[in-house]
N, C-alpha and C positions, 0 to 999 in steps of 0.2 A: 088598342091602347097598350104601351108598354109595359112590361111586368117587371117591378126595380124589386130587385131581392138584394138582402143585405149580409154578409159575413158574422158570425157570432160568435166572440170568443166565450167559451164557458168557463174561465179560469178562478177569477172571483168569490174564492173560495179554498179552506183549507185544506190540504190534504196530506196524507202522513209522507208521499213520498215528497214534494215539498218543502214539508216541515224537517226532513233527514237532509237535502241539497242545500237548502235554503236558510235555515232557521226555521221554529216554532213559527205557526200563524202566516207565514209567507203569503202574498199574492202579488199581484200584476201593481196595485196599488203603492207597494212599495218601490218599485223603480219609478211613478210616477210623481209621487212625493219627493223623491230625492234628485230630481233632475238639475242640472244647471244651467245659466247663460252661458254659450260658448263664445258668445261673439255680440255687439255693439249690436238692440236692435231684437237679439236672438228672445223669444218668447217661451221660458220655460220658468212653475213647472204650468203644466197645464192641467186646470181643478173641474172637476167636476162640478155641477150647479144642482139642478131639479134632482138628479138620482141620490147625488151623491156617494160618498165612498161605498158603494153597496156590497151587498153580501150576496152571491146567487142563489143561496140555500133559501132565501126569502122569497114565496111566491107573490108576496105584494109587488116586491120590486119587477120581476118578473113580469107581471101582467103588466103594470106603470109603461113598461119598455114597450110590450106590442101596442098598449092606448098613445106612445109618442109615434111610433112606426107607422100605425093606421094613420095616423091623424095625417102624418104627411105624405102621403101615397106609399109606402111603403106594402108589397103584398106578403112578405114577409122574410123569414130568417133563414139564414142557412147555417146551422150549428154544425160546428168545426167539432166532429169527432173523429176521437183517436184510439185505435184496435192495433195494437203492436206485435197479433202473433199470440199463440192459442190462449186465447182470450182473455190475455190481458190488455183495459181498458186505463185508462185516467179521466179524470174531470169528466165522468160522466152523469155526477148527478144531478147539474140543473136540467139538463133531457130528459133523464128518466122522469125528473118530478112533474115535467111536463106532458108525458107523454101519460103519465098513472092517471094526473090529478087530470087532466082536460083542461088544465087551465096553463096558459090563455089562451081561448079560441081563438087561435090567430095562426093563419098556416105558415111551414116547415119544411124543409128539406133537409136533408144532411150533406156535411162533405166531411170526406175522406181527409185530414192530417197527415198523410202515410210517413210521415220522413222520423229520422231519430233525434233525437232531444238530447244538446250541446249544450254546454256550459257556457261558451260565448253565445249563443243566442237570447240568454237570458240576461247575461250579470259584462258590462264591458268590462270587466278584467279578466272574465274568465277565459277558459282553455278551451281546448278541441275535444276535452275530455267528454264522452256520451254518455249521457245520465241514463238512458234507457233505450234501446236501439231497435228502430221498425224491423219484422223479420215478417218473409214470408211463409210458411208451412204448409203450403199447399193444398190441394183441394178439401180434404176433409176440414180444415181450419178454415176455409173461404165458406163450406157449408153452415157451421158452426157460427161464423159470423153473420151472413143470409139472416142463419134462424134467429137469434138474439137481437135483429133489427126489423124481423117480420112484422110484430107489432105496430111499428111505428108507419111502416109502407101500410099496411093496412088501413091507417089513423084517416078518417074524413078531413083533417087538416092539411093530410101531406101533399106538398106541392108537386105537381104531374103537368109534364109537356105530352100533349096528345096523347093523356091518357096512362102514358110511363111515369114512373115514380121517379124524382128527378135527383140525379147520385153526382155529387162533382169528387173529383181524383185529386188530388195535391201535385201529387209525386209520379209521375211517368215517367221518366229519364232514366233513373237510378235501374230499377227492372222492370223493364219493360216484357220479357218474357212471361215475368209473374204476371202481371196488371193483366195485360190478354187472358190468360188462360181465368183470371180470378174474373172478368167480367164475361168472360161465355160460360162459367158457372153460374154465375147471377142471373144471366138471361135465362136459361134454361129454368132452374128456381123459379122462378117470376113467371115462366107459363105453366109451370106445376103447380103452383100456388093463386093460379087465376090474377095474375099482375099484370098480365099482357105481353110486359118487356120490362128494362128501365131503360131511360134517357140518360145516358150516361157524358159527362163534360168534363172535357181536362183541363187542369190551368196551364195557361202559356204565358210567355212574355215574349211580345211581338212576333204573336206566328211562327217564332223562328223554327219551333218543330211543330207545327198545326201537319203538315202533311205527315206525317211521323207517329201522331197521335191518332189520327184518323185513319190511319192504317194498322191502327191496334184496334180498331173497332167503336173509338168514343163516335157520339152522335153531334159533338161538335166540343170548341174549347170556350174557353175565356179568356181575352186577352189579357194579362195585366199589365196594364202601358202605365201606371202610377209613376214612374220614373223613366220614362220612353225618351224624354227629354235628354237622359244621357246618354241612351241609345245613336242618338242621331248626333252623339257631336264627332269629330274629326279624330281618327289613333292617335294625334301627337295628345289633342286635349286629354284623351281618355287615360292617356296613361301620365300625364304629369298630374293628372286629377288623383290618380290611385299613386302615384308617389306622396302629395301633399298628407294623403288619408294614412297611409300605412306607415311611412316615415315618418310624418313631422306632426301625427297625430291632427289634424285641420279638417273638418268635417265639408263634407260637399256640398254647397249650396245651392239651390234656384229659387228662382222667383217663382212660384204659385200659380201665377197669372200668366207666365212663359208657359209652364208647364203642363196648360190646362190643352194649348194646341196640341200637344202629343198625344195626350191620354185614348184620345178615340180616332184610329187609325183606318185608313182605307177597307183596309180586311172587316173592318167591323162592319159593312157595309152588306157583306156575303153570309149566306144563308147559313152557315154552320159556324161562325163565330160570333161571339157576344161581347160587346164591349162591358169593361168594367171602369168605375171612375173614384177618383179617391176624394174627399170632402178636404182631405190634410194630409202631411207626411212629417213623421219626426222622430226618426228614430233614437237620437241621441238618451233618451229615458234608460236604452238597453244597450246601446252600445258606444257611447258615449261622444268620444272626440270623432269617431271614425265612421262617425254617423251619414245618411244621407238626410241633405235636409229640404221640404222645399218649404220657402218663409215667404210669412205675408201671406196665408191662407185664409181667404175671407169669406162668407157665403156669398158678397155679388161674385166672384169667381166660379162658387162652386155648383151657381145657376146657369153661366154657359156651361159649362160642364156637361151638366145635364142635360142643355140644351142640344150640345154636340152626341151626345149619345140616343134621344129623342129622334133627332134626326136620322141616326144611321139604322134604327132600327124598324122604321111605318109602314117600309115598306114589304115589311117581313109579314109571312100566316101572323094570324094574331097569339097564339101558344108560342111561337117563337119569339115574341119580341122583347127576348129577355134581356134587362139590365143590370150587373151584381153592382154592388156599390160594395168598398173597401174602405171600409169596414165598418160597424155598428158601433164596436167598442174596442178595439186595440189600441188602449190608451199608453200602451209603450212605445207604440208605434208612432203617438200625435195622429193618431187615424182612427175617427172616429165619429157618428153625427149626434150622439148622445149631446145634450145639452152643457156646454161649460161657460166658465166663469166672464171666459168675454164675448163672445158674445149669445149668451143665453142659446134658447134653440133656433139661432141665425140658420143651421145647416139644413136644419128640419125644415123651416120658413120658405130657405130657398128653392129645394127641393118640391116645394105645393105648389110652391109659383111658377118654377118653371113647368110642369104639366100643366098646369091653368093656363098660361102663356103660351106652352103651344099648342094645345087643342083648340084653342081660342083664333089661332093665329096658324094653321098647317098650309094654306094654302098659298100663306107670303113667305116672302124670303125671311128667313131669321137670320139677325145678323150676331 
């Protein structure tokens, strides 16, 4: 049976460096309240329903989130944490309060954020300027980070392939020299601390360096094909596309339902990569005209989807049949399966049905 793990942003909440970039009280909330239509059609902004504008400091809301996860097969989170180098940390404390309080029994992985934190990643008028910048420091700081994350590999909650504590990577490309040398400290750690190993997975976009990664040592990637759709179109399109975006400010559109045939590619099909599937895509929240967009995202779409991912994975060991979904809650992003305003928990919905549908149904064609 597949294992659908989901993305978690933990931002949803104040914090002083924030509150100095940003303004006072800042979160992800505000780009999503402030969104516009860019086009005849366009669906923005996009509201929260059942959570609501939540707070992550709240363990109610917290738990709320793993009893919608469960509910729809979801096995659980993969909290996006970020370690920038001797040990400074951000947005780590709906984790911690997770990992103190035990609540909510509901299992966890972490992944690695490794990248540096841009002005335009956050704000569309902003700059290149780096608000705070990933750095590696070397072995002693990769120990350092091990120990202050020991607790949680430890935790009866944490999610484990074959027994390894399961670590995904962000950022490979950038240093690649680092990330090596930082995961065969980890491996070693991990047999001095009775962990066995970890399972270590890098994020990709379409394979294009799966041989690359795997030759650093991860034990497989993830594909992110969420916009694979552009991938495959033709140089002249690709680049009068980024002329329309960069120039004339014109945000990139597809359709949802086009989109949904890209997301889970042939490779996903192979024993060391994991397909990943997106419920939505909508960047414009963050970066506005120049956004990518894919519209018309519905949950009957976001049920083949799943369907498509279902299928590439059945016939993997059972510990491998892992599925990430992108994402839980990046509401900047328009990516998220959190329940909203149109269509309540459609995403979640789709999501139950499509495992009911095909476990019901493996040994017909699915169409």
């Amino acid at each position: 049976m597949a294992r659908f793990i989901t993305f978690y942003l933990p931002q949803y909440h104040p914090i002083p460096e924030n509150d100095e970039w940003w303004g006072k009280g800042f979160t992800e909330w505000h780009n999503v309240v402030r969104a516009k239509k860019l086009f005849k059609g366009h669906k923005q902004p996009h509201l929260p329903a059942d959570l609501g504008f939540y707070d992550l400091r709240l363990e109610e809301t917290r738990v709320k989130q793993a009893e919608l996860a469960k509910q729809s097969g979801i096995e659980g989170f993969c909290y996006w944490h970020y370690w920038f180098g001797n040990g400074k940390r951000l947005l780590e404390r709906p984790f911690n309060e997770v990992l103190t309080s035990g609540k909510p029994d509901f299992p966890f992985c972490l992944g690695w954020a490794n990248h540096s934190w841009k002005k335009k990643s956050w704000d569309k008028d902003g700059n290149s300027e780096i608000l705070i910048e990933q750095t590696y420091q070397g072995k002693e700081d990769y120990i350092n980070h091990f120990n202050t994350l020991l607790p949680a590999f430890c935790d009866k909650r944490y999610i484990r392939i074959n027994n390894k504590p399961l670590f995904v990577i962000y950022n490979t490309i950038d240093h690649p020299i680092e990330v090596k040398e930082f995961m065969q400290t980890w491996r070693k750690l991990a047999k001095d601390n009775e962990l066995s190993d970890f399972f270590f997975v890098a994020k990709d976009a379409d394979s294009r360096a799966k041989e690359n990664n795997i030759a650093l040592g991860f034990d497989a990637i993830y594909n992110l094909d969420h916009i694979n759709i552009h991938h495959n179109l033709s140089m002249i399109k690709k680049i009068w596309l980024h002329i329309l975006r960069e120039w004339f400010h014109m945000p990139t559109v597809f359709e949802y339902k086009d989109a949904i045939d890209y997301m889970v590619t042939k490779d996903c099909y192979n024993y060391n990569v994991f397909p990943s599937i997106a419920p939505n895509w909508d960047h414009s929240p963050r970066s506005g005209r120049k956004a990518i967009i894919l519209h018309n995202a519905r949950p009957q779409y976001f049920k083949k989807a799943v369907l498509k991912a279902l299928e590439a994975v059945e016939h993997k060991p059972q510990e491998e049949q892992i599925v990430f979904i992108v994402s839980w809650n990046e509401w900047g992003e328009g990516n998220y399966m959190e329940p909203d305003c149109e269509f309540g928990s459609g995403n979640l919905d789709a999501l139950k049905e499509a495992i009911e549908f095909f476990n019901t149904n493996k040994n017909k064609d699915i169409k």
